[in-house]
N, C-alpha and C positions, 0 to 999 in steps of 0.2 A: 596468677598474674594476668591469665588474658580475659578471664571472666573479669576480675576488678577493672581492669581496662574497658571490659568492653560497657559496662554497666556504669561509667563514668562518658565513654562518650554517648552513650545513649542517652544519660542526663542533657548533656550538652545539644543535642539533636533536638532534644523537646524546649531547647530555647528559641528557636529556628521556628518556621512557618512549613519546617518539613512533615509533622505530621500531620496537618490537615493536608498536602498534596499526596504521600505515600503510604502504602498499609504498615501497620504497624510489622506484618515480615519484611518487607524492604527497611521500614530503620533499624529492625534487627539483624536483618543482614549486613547491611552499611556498617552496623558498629562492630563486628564480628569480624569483618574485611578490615579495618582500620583497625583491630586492635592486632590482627592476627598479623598486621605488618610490621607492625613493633617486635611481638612475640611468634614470631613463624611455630607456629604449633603443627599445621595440616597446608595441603596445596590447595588455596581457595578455587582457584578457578577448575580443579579435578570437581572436588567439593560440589560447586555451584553445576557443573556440566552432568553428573551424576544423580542429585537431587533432582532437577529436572526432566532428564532424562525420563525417570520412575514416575513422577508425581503431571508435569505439563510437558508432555514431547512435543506440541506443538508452539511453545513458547522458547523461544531462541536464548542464548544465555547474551548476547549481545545486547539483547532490549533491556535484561533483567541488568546487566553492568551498565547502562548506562544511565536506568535510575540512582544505581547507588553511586555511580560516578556526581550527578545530581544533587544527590545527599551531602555527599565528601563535600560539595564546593560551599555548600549549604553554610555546613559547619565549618569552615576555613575562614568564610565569609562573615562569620558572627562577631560582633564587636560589641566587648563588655560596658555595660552602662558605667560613670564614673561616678564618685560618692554624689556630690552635686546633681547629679543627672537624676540619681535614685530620688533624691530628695523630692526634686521637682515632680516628680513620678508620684512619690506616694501625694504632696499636696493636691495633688491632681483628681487620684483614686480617691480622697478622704472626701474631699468636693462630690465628686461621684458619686457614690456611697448614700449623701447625706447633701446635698445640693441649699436645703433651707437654712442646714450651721449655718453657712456663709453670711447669709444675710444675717441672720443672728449676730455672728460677731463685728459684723459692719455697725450694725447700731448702738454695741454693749460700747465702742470703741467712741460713740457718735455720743451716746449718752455721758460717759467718762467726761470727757470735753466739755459739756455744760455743765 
């Protein structure tokens, strides 16, 4: 359960603009601390105070909670497009994509009428 957990909010993270600011081990710590809140498996903050400890003693676990605290608002903060909204989206991308259609269908539509 906490791995399915945590591999659904990591989905959701990469809807967010959080992986271009944080390494990809900060979003996977972030999702691992959010799921592990649901499902208490381990004491994150022993956890987190421990791995560093071994790996960066000079990097403090308060700098490294305060990106994932970053993270968490990240994903709190994300608001799902509505049907409508997507629509408008893809019109947008297909334009993109392919910028000349446009004009093409302006004239097939231009041509119809005469």
């Amino acid at each position: 359960d906490l791995h399915e957990t945590a591999k659904m909010v990591a989905d959701k993270t990469m809807r967010t603009e959080a992986s271009l600011l944080f390494s990809p081990g900060q979003l996977a710590l972030a999702a691992l601390r959010r799921a592990n809140e649901e499902y208490p498996v381990v004491n994150f903050e022993r956890y987190l105070n421990s791995i560093l400890s071994r790996q960066h003693p000079a990097r403090p676990v308060p700098e490294l909670t305060k990106y994932l605290d970053a993270i968490d608002q990240m994903v709190n903060n994300l608001v799902t497009p509505t049907a409508s909204d997507m629509k408008h989206i893809d019109r947008k991308l297909k334009y993109c994509r392919d910028p000349g259609s446009h004009d093409k269908s302006k004239k097939r539509k231009h041509r119809s009428r005469d």
